[in-house]
C-alpha positions as CSV (number, residue, x, y, z in Angstrom):
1,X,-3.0,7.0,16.3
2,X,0.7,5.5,14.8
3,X,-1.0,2.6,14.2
4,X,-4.1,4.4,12.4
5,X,-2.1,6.4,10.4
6,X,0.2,3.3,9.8
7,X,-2.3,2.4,6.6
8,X,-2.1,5.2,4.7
9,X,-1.0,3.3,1.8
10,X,-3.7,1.3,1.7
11,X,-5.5,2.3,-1.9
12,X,-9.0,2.1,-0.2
13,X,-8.0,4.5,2.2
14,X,-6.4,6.9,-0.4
15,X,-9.9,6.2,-2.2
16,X,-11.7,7.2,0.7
17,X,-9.5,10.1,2.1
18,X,-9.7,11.5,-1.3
19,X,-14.2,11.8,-1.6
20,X,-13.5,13.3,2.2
21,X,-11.4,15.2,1.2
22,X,-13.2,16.7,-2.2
23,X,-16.7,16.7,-0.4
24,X,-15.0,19.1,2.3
25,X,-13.3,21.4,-0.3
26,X,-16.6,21.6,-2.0
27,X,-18.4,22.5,1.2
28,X,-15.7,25.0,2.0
29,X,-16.3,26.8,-1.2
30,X,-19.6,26.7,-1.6
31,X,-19.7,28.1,1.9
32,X,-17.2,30.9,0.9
33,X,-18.7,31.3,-2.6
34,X,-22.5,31.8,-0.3
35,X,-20.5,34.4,2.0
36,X,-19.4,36.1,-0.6
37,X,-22.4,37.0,-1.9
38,X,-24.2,38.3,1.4
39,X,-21.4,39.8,2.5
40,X,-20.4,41.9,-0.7
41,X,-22.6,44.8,-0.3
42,X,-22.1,45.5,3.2
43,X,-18.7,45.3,2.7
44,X,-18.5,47.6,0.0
45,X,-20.5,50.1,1.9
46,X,-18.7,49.6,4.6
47,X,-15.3,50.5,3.6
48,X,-16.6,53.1,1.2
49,X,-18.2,54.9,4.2
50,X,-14.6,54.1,6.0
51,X,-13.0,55.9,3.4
52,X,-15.5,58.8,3.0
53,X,-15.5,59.6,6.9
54,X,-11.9,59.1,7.5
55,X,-11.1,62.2,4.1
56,X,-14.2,64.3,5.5
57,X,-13.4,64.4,9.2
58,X,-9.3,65.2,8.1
59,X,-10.4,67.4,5.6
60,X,-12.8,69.4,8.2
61,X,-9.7,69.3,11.0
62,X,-7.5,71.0,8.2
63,X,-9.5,73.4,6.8
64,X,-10.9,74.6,10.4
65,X,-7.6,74.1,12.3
66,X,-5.2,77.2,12.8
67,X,-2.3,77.4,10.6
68,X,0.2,77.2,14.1
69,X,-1.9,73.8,15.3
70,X,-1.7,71.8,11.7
71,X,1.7,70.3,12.1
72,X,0.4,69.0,15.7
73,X,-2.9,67.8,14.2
74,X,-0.9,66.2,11.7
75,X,1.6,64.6,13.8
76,X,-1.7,63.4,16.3
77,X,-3.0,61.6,12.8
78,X,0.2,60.0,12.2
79,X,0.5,58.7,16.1
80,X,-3.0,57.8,16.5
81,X,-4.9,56.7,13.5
82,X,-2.4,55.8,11.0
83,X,-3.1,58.7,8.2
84,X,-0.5,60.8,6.7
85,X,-1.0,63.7,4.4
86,X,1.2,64.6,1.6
87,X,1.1,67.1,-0.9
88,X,0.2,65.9,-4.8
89,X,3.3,66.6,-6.8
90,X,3.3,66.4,-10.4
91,X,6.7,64.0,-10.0
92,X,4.7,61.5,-7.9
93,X,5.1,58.6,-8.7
94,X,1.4,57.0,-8.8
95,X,0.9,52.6,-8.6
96,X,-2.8,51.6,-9.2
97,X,-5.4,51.0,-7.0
98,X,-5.0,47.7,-5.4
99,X,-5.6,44.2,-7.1
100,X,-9.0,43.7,-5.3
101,X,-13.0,42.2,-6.6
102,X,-14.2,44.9,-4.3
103,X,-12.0,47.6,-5.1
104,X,-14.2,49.0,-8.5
105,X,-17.4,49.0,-6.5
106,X,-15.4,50.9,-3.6
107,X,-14.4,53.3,-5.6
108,X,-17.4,54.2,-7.4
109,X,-19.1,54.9,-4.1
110,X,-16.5,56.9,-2.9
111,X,-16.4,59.1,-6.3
112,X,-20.2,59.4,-5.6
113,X,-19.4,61.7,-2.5
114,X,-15.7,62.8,-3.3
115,X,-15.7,64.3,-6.3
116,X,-15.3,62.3,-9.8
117,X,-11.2,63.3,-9.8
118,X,-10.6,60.7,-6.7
119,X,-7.2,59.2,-7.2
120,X,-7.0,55.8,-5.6
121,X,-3.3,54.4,-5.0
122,X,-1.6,51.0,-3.3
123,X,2.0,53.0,-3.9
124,X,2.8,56.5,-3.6
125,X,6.5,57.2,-4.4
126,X,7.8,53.9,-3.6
127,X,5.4,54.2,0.0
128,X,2.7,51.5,0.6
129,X,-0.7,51.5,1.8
130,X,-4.2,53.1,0.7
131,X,-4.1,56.5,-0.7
132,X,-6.7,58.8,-1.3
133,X,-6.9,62.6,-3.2
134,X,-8.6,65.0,-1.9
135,X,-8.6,68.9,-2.3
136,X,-9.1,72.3,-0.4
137,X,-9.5,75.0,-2.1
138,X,-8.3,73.6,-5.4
139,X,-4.7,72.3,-3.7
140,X,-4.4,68.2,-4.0
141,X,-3.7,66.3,-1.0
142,X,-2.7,62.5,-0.8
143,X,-4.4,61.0,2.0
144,X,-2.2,57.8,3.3
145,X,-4.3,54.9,5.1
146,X,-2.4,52.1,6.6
147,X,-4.1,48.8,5.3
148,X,-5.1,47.0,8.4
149,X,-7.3,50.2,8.7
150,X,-9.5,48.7,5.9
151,X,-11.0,45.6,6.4
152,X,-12.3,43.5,3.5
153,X,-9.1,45.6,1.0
154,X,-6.9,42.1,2.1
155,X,-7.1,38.4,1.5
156,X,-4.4,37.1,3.9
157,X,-6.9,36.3,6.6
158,X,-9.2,34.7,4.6
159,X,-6.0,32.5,3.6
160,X,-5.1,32.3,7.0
161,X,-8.5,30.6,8.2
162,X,-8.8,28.8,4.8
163,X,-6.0,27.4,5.1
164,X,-6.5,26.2,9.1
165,X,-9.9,25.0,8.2
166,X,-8.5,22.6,5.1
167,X,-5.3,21.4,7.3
168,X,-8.2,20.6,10.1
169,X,-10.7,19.1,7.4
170,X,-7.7,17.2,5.6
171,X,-6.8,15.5,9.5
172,X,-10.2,14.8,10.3
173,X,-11.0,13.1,6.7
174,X,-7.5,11.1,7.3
175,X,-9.1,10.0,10.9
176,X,-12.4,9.0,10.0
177,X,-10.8,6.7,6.6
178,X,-8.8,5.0,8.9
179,X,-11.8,4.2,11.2
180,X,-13.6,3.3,8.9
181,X,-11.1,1.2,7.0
182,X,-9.7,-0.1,10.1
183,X,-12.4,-3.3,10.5
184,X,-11.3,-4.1,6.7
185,X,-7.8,-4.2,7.7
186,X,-8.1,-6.1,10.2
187,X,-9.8,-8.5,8.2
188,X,-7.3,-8.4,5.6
189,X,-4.6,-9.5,7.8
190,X,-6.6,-12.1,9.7
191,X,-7.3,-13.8,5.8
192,X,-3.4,-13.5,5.2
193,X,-3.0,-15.3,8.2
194,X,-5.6,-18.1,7.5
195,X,-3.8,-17.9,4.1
196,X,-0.3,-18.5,5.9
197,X,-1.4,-21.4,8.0
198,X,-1.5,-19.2,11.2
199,X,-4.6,-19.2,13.8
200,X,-5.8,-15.3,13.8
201,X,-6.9,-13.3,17.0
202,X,-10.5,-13.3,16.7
203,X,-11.9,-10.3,15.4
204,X,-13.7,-7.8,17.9
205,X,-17.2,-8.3,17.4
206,X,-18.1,-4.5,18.0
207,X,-19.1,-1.3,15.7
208,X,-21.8,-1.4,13.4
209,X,-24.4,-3.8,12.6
210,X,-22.7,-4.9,9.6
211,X,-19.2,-5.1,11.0
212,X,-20.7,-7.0,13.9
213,X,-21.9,-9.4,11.6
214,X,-18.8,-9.6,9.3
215,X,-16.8,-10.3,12.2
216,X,-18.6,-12.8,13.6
217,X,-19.2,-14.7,10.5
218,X,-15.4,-14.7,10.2
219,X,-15.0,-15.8,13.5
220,X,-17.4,-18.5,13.0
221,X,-15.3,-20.0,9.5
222,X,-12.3,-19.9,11.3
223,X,-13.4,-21.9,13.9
224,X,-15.1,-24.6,11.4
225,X,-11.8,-24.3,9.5
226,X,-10.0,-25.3,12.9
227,X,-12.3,-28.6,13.4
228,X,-12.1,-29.2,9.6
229,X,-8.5,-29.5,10.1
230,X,-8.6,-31.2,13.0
231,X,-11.2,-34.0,10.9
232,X,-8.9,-34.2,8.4
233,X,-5.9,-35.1,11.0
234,X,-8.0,-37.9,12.3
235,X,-9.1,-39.2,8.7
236,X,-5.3,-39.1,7.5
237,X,-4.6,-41.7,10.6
238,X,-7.6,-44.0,9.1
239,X,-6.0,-43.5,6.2
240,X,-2.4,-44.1,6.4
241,X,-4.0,-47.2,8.7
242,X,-6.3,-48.6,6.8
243,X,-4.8,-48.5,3.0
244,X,-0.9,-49.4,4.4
245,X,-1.8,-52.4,6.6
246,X,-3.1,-54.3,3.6
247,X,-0.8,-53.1,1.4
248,X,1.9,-54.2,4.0
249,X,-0.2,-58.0,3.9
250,X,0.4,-58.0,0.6
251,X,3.7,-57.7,0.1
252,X,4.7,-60.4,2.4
253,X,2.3,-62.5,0.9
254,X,4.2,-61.8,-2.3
255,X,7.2,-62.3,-0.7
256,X,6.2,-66.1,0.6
257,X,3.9,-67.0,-2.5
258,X,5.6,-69.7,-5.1
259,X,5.8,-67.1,-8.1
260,X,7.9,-66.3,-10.8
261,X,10.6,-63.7,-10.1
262,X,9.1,-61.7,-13.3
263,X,5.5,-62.0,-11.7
264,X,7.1,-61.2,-8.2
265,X,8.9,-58.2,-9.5
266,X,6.2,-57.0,-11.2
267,X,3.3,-56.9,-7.7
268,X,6.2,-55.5,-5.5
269,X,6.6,-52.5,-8.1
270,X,2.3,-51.9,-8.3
271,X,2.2,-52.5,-4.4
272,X,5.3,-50.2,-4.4
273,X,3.6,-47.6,-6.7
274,X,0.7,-47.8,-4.6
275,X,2.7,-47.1,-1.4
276,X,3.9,-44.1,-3.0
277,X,1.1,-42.5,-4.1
278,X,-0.7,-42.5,-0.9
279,X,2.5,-41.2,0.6
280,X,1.7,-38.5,-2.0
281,X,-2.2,-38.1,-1.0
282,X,-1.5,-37.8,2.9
283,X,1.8,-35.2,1.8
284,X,-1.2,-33.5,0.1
285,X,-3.2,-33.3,2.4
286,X,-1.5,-32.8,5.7
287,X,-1.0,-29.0,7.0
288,X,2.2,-27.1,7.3
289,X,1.7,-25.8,10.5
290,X,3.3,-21.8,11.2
291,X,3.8,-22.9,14.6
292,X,6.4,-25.9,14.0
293,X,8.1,-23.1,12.0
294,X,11.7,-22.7,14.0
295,X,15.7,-21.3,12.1
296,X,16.6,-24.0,9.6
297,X,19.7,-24.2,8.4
298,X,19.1,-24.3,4.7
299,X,22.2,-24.7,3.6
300,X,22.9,-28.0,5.5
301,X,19.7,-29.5,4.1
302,X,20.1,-28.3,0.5
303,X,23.5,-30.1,0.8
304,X,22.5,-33.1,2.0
305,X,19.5,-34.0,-0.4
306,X,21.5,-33.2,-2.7
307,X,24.5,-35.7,-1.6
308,X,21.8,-38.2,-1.1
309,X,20.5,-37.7,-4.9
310,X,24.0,-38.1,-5.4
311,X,24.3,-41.4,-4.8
312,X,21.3,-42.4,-7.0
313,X,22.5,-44.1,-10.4
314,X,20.5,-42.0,-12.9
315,X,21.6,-38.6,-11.3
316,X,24.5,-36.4,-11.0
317,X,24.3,-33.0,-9.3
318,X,26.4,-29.8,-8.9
319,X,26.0,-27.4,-6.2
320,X,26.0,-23.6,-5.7
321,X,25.2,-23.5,-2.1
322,X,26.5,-20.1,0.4
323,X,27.4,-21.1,3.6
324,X,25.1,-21.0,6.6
325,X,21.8,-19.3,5.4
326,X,18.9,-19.7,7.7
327,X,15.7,-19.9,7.2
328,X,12.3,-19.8,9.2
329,X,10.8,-23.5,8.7
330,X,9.7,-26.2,8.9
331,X,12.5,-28.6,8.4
332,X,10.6,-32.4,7.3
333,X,8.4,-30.1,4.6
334,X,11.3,-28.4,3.4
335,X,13.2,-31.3,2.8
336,X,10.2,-32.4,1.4
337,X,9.8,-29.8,-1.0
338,X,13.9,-30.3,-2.0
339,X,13.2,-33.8,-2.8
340,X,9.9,-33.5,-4.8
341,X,11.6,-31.3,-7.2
342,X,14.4,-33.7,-7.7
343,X,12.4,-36.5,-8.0
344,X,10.1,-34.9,-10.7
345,X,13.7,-33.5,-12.0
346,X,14.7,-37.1,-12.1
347,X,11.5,-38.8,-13.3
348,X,10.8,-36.3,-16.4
349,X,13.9,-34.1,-17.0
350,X,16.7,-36.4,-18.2
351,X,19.2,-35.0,-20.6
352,X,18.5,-35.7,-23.8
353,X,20.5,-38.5,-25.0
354,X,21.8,-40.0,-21.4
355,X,20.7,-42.1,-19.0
356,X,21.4,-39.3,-16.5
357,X,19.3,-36.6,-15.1
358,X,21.6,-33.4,-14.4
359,X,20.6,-31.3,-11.5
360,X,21.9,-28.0,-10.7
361,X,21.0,-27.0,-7.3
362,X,22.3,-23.2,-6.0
363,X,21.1,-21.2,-2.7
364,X,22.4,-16.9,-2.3
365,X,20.5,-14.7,-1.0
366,X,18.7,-11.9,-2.7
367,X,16.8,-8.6,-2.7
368,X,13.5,-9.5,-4.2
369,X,10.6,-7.7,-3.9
370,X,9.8,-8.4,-0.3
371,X,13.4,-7.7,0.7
372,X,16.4,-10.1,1.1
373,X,15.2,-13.7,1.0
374,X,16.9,-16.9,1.0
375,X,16.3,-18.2,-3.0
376,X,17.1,-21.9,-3.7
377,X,17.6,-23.1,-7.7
378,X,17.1,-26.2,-9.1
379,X,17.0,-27.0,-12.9
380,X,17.9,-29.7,-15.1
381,X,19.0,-30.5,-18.8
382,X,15.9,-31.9,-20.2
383,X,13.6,-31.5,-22.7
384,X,11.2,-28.7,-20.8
385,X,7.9,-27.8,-21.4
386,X,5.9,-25.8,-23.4
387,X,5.5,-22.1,-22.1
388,X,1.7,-21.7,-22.3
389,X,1.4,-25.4,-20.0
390,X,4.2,-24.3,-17.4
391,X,1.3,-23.4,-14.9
392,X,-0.6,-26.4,-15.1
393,X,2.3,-28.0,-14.0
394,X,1.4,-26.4,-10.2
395,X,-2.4,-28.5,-10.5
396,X,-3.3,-31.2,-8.2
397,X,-3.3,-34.3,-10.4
398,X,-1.6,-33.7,-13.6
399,X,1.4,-34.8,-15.3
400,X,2.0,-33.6,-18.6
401,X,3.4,-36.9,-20.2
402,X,3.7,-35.0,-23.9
403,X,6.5,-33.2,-22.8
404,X,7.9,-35.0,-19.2
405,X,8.0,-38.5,-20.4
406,X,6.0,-41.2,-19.4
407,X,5.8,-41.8,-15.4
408,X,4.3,-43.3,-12.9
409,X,2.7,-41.1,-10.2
410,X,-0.8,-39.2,-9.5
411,X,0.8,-35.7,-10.8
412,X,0.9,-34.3,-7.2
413,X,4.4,-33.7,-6.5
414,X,4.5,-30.2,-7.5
415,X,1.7,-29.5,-6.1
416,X,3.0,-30.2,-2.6
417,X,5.6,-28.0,-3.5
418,X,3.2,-25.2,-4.4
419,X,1.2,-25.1,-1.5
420,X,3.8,-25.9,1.4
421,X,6.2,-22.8,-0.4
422,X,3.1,-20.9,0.2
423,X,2.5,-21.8,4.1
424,X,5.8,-20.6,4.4
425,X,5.3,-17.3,2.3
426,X,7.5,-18.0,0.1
427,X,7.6,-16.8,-3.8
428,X,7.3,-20.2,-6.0
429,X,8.6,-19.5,-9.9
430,X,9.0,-21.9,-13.0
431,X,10.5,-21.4,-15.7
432,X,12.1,-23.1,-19.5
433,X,15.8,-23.2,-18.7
434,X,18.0,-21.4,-21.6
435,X,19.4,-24.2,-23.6
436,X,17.0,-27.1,-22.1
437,X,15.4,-28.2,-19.0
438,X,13.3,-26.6,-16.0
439,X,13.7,-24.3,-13.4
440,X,11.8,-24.5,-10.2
441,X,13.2,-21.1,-7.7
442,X,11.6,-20.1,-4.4
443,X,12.2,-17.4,-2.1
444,X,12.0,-18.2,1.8
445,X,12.2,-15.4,4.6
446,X,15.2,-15.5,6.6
447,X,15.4,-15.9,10.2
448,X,15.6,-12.9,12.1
């Protein structure tokens, strides 16, 4: 039941708790509104007859009782039925009859057999309950009746039951969204954890017909998914084989061949550039696997890339970095990631001017929206790019050379960045830096 009631803030189970929840209230009144109806006459003929009897037999008992036995009598209708009789004093002071649909019907019956000058009262003199005139011999009598005498005169148990019977109807409609919500959030969480590089727990192939078949559908993709990925491991090996071991010919044919140091310098930078943008294909390409994720101390590896870019000639960095902030990771794609962004910091975001690319690189931790993360900074001093193209930076093969600069490359650097930040559930934002440049920030979970 916790973990049934643990979705509650799901909106299609607000959606669905809410027609439940109207389609019972409407059955409930229609059902009291139907009741109602049958059940009005009787009940005004009931408790007009009530009151009738009840001021006919006491009236009889008076009038017929000897004058020594009436204070017994009295007493006996006090004890044992609840009804008091008082004498109608012009100083009374009288509080209408009570608030009640039935009360003008009631009353017109009982006029009908009373007598036309039948005072009905809730309040007699600061005392509550039903009262009732009635005369002998021309004196006027109040005749007290205690309220639970007089069915049908109160609401409070049709509030009472009402009231059990919505609580009960409310529960049951929470129950039955949740069961019938539950196979959708199940599959919800399975497709976040395709979505997060994780291998779900098959879904239960059980229920309906159609959640049979869902299920096992689902099942069935993440399986192919599995022995897609497993294909694609095997076709990165060709790969890396095939395309390197040529490439690895020709460089030492380069190397031997009697050429030019010009021409030579030129093929080592094409097979060079070629090197590196398989290197970018197969980065691409290759999984970031949840189950490698272990602690990673991010602060150690944000400071060393950024020594290492450091000691490159066209780059000088400054560092924010806290001390010790772990991370759950993978370490090689993370360092990865780190190194992309400087590298497409280096290649496209010089400052204007230099010969330099300045880097800022800072790591705190922060209360975003999925509480406190790990959130690493990096930004430069160049030129930017324009706000309505910042997300095309994040496509597979593109570079936006109008505002980057020139470069070689096959414009997937940032996109490795986008989609490992993502297997690790991380929050990826870019951004114009104020006064120049670009800002790349993402959000990691931290170790528990």
């Amino acid at each position: 039941m916790p973990r049934i009631f643990g979705r509650m803030k799901s909106g299609l189970f607000w959606r669905t708790f809410f027609l439940l929840s109207m389609l019972t209230g409407l059955s409930m009144a229609s059902w009291i509104g139907m009741l109602n109806v049958f059940q009005r006459g009787p009940q005004v003929e009931q408790t007009a007859e009530l009151l009738v009897s009840v001021v006919t037999i006491t009236k009889a008992a008076l009038t017929h009782s000897a004058p020594d036995l009436r204070r017994e009598l009295l007493f006996e209708l006090v004890s044992n039925e609840g009804i008091r009789i008082y004498d109608v004093k012009p100083t009374d002071t009288v509080e209408p009859p009570p608030p009640n649909s039935l009360m003008p019907e009631v009353a017109a019956l009982v006029r009908d057999k009373l007598g036309p000058d039948t005072r009905f009262s809730r309040m007699v003199n600061e005392i509550p309950g039903f009262w009732v005139s009635f005369d002998i011999d021309g004196d006027k009598y109040w005749l007290m009746l205690e309220r639970d005498k007089l069915p049908g005169l109160t609401r409070v148990q049709w509030l009472g039951w009402a009231t059990v019977v919505g609580v009960l109807s409310l529960l049951g409609a929470a129950l039955i969204s949740s069961l019938v919500n539950l196979p959708l959030a199940r599959l919800t969480a399975a497709a976040r954890s395709i979505a997060q590089g994780k291998r779900p727990t098959p879904l239960p192939e059980k229920g309906s017909r159609e959640i049979i078949e869902a299920n096992r559908s689902f099942n069935q993709m993440v399986d192919d998914l599995q022995q897609l990925e497993k294909d694609r491991a095997v076709i990165l090996a060709g790969i890396s084989h095939d395309l390197r071991t040529p490439l690895a010919r020709m460089q030492l044919e380069v190397e031997m061949a009697p050429l030019s140091d010009e021409a030579r310098t030129g093929m080592q930078s094409d097979i060079a550039q070629m090197d590196a943008i398989i290197g970018q294909f197969l980065d691409f390409a290759r999984p970031t696997e949840s189950a490698t994720f272990v602690p990673v101390n991010l602060s150690e590896l944000l400071e060393d890339c950024a020594h290492t870019a450091a000691r490159l000639p066209d780059v000088r960095t400054t560092t924010d970095i806290d001390a010790d902030i772990h991370v759950m990771g993978n370490s090689t794609d993370l360092r990865r990631v780190i190194n992309n962004v400087i590298e497409n910091a280096r290649r496209y975001g010089k400052t204007p001017g230099a010969d330099v690319t300045e880097i800022d690189m800072a790591l705190h931790v922060r209360m975003t929206g999925h509480g406190r993360r790990a959130v690493v900074e990096i930004n430069d001093h160049g030129t930017g790019v324009p706000d309505d193209q910042i997300e095309q930076l994040l496509r597979p093969f593109t570079r936006l050379d109008s505002a980057r600069g020139q470069a070689n490359g096959a414009g997937l650097g940032l996109a490795i960045v986008e989609r490992v930040i993502t297997r690790h559930n991380a929050e990826l934002t870019v951004r114009n830096r104020d006064g120049g440049g670009l800002v790349l920030q993402f959000a990691l979970p931290l170790a528990t």
